[in-house]
Structure formats: structure tokens, C-alpha cells
N, CA, C and O atoms as a Tripos MOL2 file, in Angstrom:
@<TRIPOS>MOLECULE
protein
  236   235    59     0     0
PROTEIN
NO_CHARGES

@<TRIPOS>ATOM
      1 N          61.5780   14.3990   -6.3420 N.3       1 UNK1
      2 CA         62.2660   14.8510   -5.1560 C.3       1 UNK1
      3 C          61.2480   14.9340   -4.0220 C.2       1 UNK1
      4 O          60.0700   15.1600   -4.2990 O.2       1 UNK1
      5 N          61.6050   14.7790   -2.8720 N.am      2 UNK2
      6 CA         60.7420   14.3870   -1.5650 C.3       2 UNK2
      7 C          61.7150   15.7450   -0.5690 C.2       2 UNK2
      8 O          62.9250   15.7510   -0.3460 O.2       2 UNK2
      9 N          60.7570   16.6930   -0.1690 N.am      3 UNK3
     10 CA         61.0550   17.5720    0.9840 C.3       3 UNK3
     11 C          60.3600   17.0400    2.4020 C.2       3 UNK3
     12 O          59.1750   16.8600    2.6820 O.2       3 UNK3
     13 N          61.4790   16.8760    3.1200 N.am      4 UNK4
     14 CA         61.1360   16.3820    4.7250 C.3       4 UNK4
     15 C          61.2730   17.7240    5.5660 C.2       4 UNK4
     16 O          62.2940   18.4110    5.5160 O.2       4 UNK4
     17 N          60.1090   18.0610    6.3860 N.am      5 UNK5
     18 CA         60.7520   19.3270    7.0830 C.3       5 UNK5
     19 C          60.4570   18.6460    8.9490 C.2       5 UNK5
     20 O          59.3880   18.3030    9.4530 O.2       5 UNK5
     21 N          61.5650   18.6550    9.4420 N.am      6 UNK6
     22 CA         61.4650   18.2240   10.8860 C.3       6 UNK6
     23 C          61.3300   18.9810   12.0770 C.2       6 UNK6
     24 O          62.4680   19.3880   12.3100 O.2       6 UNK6
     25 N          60.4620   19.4450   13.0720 N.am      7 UNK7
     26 CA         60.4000   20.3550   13.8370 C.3       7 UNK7
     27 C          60.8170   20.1230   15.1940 C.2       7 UNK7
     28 O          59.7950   19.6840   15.7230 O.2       7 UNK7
     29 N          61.8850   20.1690   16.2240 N.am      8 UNK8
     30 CA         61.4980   19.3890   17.3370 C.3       8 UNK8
     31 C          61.4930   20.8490   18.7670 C.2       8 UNK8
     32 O          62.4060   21.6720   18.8350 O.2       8 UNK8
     33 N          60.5810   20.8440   19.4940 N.am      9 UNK9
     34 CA         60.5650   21.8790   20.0320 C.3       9 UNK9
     35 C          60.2330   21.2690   21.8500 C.2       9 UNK9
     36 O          59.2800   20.5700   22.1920 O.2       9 UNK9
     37 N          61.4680   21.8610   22.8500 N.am     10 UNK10
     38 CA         61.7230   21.2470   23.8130 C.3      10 UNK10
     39 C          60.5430   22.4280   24.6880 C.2      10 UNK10
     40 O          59.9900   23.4100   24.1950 O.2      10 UNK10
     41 N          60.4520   21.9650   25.9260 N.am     11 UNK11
     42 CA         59.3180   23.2350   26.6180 C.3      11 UNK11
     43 C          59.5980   23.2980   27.9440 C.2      11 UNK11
     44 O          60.2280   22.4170   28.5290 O.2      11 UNK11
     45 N          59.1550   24.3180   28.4790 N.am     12 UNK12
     46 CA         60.2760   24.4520   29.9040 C.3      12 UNK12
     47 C          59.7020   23.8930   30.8830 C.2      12 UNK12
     48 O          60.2880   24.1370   31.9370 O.2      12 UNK12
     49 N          58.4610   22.9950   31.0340 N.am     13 UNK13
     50 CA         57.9420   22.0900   31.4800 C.3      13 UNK13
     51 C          56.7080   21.3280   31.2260 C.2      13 UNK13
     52 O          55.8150   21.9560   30.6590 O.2      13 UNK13
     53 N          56.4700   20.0370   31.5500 N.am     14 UNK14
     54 CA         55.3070   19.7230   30.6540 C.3      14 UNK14
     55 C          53.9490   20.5690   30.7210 C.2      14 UNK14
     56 O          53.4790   21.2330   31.6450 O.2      14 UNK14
     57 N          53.4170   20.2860   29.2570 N.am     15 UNK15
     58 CA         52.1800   21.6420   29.1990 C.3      15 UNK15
     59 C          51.8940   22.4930   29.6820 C.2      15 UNK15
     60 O          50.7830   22.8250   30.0970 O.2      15 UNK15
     61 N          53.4070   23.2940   29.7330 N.am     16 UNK16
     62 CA         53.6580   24.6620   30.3900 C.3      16 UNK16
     63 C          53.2200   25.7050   28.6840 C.2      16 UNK16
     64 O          53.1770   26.9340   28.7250 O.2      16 UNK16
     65 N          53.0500   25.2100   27.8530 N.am     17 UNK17
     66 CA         53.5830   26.1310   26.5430 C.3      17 UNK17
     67 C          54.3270   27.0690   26.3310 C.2      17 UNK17
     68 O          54.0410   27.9900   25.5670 O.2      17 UNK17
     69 N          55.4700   26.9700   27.0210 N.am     18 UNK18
     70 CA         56.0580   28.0820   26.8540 C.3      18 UNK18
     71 C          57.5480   27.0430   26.4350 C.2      18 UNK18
     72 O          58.2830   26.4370   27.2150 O.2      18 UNK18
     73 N          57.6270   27.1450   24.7660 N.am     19 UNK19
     74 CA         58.7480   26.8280   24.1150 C.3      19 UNK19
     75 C          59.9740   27.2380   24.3100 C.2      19 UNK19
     76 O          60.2830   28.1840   23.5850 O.2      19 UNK19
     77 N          60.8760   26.8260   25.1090 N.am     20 UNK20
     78 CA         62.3310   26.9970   25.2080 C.3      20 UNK20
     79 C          63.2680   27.0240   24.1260 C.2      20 UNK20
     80 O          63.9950   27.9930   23.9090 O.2      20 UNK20
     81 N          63.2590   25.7420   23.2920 N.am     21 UNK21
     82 CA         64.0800   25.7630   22.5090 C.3      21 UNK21
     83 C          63.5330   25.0800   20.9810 C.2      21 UNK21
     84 O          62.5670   24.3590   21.2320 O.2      21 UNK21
     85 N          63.7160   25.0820   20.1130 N.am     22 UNK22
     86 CA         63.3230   24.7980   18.3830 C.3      22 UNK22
     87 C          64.6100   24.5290   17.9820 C.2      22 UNK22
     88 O          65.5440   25.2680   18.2910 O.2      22 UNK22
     89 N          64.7440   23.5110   17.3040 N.am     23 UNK23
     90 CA         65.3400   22.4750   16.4980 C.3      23 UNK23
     91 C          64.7130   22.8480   14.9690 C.2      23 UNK23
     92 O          63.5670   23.2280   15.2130 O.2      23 UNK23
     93 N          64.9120   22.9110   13.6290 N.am     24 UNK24
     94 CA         64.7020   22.5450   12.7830 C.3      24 UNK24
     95 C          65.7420   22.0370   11.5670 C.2      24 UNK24
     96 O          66.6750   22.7330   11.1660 O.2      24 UNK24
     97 N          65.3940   20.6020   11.0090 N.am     25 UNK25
     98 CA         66.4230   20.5830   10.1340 C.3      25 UNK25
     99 C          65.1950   20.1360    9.0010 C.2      25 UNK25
    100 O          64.0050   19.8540    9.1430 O.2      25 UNK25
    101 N          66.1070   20.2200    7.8090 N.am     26 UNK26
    102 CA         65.1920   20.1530    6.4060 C.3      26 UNK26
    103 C          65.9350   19.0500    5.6210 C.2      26 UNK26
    104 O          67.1270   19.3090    5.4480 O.2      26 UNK26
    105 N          65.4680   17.7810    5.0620 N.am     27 UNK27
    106 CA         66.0330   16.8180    4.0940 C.3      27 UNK27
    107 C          65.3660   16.5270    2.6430 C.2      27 UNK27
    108 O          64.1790   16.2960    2.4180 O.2      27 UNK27
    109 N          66.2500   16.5870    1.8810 N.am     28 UNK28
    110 CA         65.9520   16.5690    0.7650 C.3      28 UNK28
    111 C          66.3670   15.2870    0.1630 C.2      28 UNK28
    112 O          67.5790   15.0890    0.0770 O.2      28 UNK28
    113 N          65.2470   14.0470   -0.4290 N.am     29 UNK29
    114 CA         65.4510   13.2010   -0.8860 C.3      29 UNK29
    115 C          65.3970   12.9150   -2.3230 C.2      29 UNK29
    116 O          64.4780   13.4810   -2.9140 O.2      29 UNK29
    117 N          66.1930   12.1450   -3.0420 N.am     30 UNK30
    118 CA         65.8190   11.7960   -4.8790 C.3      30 UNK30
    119 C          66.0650   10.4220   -4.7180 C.2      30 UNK30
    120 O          66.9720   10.1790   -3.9220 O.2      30 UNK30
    121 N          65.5250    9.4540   -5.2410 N.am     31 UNK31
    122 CA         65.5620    8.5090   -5.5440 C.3      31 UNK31
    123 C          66.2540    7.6520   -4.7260 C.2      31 UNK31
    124 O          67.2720    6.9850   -4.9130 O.2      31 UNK31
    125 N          65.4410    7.8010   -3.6810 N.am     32 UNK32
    126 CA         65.5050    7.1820   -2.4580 C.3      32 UNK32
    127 C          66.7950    7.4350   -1.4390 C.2      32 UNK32
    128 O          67.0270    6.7160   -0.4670 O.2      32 UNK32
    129 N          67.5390    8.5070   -1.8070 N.am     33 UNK33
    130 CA         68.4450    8.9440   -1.1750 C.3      33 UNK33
    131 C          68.5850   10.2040   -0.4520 C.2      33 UNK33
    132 O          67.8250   11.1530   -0.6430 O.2      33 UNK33
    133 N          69.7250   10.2200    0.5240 N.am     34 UNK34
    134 CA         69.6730   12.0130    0.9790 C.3      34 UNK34
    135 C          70.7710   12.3140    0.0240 C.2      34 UNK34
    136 O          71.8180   11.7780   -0.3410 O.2      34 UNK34
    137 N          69.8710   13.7590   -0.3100 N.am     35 UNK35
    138 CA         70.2370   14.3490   -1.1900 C.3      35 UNK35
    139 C          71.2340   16.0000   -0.5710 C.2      35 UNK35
    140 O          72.1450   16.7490   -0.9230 O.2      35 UNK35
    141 N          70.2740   15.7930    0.5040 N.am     36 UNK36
    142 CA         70.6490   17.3710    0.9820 C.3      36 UNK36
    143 C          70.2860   17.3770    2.4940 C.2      36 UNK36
    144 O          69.4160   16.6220    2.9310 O.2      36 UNK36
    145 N          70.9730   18.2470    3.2850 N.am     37 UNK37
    146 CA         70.2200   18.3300    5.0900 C.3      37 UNK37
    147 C          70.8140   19.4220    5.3880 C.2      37 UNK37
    148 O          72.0250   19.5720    5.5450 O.2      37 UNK37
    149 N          69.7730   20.4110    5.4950 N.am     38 UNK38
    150 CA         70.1030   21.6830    6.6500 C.3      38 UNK38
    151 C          70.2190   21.0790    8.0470 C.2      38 UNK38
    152 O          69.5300   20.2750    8.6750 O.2      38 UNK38
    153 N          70.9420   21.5160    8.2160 N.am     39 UNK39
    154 CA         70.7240   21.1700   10.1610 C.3      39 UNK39
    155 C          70.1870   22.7010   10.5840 C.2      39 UNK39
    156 O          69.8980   23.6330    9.8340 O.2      39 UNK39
    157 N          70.1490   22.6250   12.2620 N.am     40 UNK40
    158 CA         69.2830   23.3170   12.5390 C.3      40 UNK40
    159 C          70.0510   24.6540   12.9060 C.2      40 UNK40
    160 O          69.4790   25.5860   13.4710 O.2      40 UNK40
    161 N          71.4360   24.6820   12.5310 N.am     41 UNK41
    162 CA         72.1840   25.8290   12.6170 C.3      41 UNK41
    163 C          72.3530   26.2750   11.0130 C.2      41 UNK41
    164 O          73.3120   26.9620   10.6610 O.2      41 UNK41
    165 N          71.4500   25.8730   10.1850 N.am     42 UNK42
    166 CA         71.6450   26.1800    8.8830 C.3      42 UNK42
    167 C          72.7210   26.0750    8.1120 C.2      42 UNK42
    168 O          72.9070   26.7250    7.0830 O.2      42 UNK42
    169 N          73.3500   25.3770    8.5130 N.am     43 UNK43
    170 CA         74.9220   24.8060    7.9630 C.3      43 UNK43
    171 C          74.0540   23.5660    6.9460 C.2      43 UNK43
    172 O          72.8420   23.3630    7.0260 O.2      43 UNK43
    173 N          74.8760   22.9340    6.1340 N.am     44 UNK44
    174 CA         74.5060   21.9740    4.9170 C.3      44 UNK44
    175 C          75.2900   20.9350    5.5390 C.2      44 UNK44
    176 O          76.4980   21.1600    5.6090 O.2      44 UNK44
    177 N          74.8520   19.8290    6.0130 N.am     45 UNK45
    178 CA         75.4070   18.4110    6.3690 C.3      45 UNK45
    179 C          76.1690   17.3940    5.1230 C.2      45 UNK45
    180 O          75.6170   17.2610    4.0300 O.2      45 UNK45
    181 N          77.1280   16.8980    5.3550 N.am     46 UNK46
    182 CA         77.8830   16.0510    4.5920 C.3      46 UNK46
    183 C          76.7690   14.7070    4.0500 C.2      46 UNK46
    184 O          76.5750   13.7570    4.8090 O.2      46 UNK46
    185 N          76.2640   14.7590    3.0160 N.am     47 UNK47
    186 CA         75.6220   13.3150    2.9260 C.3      47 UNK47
    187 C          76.6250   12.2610    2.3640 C.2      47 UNK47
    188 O          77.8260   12.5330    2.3770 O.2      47 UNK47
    189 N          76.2630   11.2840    1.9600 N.am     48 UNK48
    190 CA         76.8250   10.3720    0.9680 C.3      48 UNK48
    191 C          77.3040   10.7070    0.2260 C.2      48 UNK48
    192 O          78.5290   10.6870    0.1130 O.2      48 UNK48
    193 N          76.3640   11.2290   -0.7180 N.am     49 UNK49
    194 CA         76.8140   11.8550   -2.1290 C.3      49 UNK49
    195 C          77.7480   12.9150   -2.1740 C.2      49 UNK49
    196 O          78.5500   12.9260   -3.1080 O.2      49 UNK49
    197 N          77.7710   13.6340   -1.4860 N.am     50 UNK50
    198 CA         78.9450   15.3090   -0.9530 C.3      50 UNK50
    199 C          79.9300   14.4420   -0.5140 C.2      50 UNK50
    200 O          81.0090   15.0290   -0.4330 O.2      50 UNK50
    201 N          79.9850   13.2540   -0.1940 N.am     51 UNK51
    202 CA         81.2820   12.4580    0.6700 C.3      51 UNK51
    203 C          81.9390   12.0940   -0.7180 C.2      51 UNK51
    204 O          83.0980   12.3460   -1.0480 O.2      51 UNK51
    205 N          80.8860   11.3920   -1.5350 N.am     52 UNK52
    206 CA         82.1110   10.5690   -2.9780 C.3      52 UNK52
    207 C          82.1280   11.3770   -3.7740 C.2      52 UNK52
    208 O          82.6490   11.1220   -4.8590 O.2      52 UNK52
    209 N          81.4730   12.8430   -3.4790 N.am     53 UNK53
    210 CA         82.0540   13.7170   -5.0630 C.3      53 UNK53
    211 C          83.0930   13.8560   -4.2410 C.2      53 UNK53
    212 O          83.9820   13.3730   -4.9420 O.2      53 UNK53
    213 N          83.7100   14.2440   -3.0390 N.am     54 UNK54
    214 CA         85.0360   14.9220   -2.6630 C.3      54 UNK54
    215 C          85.8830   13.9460   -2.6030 C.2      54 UNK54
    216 O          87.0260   14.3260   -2.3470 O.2      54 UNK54
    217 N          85.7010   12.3680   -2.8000 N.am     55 UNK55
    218 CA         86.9460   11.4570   -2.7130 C.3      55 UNK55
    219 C          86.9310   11.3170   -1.4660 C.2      55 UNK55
    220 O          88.0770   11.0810   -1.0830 O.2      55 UNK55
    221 N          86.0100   11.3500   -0.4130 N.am     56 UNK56
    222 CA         85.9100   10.5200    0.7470 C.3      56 UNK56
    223 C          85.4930    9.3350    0.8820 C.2      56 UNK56
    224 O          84.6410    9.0120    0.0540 O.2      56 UNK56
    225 N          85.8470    8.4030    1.7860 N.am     57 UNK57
    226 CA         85.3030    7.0200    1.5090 C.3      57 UNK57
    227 C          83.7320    6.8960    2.2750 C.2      57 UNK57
    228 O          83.8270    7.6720    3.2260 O.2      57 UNK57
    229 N          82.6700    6.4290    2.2940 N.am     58 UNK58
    230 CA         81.4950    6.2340    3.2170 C.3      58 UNK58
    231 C          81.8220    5.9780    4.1900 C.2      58 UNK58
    232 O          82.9770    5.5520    4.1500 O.2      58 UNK58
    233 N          81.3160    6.0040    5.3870 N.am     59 UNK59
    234 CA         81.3760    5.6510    6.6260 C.3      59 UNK59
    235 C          80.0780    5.3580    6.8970 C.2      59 UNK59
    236 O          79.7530    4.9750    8.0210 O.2      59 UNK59
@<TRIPOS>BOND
     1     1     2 1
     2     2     3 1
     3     3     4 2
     4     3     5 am
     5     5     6 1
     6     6     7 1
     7     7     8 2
     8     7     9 am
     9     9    10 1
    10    10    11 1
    11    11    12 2
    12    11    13 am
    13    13    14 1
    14    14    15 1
    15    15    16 2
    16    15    17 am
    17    17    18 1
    18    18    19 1
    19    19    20 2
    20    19    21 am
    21    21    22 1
    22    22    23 1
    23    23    24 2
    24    23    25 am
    25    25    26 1
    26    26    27 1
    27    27    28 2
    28    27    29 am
    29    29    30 1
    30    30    31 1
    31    31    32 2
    32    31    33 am
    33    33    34 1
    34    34    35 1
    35    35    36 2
    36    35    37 am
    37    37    38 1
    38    38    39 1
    39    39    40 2
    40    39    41 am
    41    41    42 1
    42    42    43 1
    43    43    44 2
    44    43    45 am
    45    45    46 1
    46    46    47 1
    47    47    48 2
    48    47    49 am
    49    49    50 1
    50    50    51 1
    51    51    52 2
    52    51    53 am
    53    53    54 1
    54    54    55 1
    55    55    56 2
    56    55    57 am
    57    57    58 1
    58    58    59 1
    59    59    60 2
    60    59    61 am
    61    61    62 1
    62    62    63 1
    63    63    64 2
    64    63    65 am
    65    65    66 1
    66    66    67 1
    67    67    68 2
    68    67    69 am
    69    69    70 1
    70    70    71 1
    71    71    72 2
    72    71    73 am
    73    73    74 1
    74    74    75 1
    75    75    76 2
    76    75    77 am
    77    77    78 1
    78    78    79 1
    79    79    80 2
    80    79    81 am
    81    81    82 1
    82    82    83 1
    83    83    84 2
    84    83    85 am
    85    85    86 1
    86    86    87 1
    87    87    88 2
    88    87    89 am
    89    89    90 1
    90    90    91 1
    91    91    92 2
    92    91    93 am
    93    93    94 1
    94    94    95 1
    95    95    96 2
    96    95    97 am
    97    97    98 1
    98    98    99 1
    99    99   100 2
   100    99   101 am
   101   101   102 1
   102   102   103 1
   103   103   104 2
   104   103   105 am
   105   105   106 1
   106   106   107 1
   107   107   108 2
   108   107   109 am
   109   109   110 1
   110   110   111 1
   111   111   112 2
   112   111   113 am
   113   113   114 1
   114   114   115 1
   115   115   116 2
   116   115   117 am
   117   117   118 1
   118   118   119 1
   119   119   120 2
   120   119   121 am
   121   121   122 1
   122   122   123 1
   123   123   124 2
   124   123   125 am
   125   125   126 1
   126   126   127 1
   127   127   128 2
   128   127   129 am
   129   129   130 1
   130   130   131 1
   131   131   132 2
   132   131   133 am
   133   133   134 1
   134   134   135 1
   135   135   136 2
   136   135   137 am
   137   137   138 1
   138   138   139 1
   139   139   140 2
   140   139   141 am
   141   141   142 1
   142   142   143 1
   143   143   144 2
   144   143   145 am
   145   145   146 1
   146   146   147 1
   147   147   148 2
   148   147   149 am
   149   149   150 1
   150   150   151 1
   151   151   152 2
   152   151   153 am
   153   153   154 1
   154   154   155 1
   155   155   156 2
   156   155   157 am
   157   157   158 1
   158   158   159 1
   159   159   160 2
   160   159   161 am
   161   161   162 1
   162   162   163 1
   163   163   164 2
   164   163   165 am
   165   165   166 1
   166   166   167 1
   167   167   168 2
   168   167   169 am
   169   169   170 1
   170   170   171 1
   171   171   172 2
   172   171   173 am
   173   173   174 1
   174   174   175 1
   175   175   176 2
   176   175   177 am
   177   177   178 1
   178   178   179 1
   179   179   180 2
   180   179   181 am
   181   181   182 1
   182   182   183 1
   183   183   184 2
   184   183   185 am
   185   185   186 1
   186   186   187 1
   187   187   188 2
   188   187   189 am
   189   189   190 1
   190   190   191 1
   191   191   192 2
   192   191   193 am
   193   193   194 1
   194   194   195 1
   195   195   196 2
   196   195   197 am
   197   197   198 1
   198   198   199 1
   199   199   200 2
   200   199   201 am
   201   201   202 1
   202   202   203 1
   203   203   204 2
   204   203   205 am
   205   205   206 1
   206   206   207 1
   207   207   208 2
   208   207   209 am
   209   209   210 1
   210   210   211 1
   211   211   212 2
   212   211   213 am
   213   213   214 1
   214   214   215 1
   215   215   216 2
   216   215   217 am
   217   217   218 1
   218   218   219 1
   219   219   220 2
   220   219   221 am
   221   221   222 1
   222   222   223 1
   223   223   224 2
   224   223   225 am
   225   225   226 1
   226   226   227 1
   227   227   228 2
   228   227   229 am
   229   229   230 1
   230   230   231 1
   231   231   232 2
   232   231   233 am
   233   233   234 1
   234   234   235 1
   235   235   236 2
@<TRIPOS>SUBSTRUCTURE
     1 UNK1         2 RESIDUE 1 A UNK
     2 UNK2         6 RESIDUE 1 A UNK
     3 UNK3        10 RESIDUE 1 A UNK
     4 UNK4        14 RESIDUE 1 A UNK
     5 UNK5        18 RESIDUE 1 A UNK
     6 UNK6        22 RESIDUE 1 A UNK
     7 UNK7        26 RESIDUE 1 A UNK
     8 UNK8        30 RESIDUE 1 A UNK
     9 UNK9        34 RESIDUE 1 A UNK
    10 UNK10       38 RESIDUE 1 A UNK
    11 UNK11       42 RESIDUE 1 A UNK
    12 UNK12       46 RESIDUE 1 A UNK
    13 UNK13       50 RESIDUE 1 A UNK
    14 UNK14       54 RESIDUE 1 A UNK
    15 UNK15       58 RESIDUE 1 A UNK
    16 UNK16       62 RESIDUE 1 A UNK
    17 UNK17       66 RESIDUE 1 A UNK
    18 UNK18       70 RESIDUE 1 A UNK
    19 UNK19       74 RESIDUE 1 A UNK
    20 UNK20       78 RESIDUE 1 A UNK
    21 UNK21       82 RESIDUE 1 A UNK
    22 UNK22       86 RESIDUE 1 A UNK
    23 UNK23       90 RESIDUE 1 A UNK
    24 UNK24       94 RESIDUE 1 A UNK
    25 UNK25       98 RESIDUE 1 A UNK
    26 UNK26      102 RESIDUE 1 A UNK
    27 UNK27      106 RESIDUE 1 A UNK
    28 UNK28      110 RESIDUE 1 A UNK
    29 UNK29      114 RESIDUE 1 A UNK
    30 UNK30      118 RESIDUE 1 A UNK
    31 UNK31      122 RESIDUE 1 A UNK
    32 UNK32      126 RESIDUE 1 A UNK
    33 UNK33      130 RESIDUE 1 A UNK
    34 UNK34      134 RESIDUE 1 A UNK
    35 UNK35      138 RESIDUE 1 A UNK
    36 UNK36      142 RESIDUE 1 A UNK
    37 UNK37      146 RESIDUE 1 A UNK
    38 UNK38      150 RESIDUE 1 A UNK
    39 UNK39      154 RESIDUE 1 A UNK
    40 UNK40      158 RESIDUE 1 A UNK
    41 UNK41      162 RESIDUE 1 A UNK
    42 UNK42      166 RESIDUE 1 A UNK
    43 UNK43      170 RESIDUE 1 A UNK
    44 UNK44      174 RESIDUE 1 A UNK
    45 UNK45      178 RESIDUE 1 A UNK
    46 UNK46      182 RESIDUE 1 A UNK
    47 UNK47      186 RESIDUE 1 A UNK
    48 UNK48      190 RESIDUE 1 A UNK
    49 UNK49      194 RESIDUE 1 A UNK
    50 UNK50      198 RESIDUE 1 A UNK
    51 UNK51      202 RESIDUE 1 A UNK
    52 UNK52      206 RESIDUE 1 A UNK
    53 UNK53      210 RESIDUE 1 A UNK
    54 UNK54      214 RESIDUE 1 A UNK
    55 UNK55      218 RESIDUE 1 A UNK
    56 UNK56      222 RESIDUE 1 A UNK
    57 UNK57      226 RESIDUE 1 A UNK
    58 UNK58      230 RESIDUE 1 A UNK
    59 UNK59      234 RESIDUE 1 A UNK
């Protein structure tokens, strides 16, 4: 299993350092797939796999 952790952090002007806003989402890969994705409201994202266990078709 492969943990991706993504940070993206916007700033209230350039090399002002003063961070406005943070983004983080987290992906979890197995065998070459997504396995899993927090988004950055901590909700769990629909992957592939969560799509065909429920009998959805891919998109």
C-alpha cells in the first residue's frame, strides 16, 4: 500500500507568509490503484472501487 499526503496552501500575497487558506487531501493506493481519498473537508471520495461495489457503472 502507497500513502500520498497532498498539501496545497494559498497565501494572501506573494512571499507575504501569511497562509490564508490549506487544502489537504490524503490517497491511498494498492496495486496500482486508488484505493481511498480524504478530501480536504474530510469526507471519503467515491473511487472506482466504492463505485462497482455499489453497482455503479465507471465514469
Amino acid at each position: 500500500m502507497i500513502f500520498a499526503f497532498r498539501k496545497e496552501s494559498r497565501y494572501h500575497q506573494p512571499l507575504s507568509g501569511k497562509v490564508i487558506n490549506t487544502k489537504e487531501n490524503r490517497f491511498y493506493f494498492s496495486n496500482d490503484k486508488l484505493i481511498k481519498w480524504i478530501r480536504e473537508s474530510g469526507t471519503h471520495a467515491a473511487t472506482d472501487s466504492t463505485r462497482s461495489r455499489k453497482g455503479r457503472a465507471n465514469t
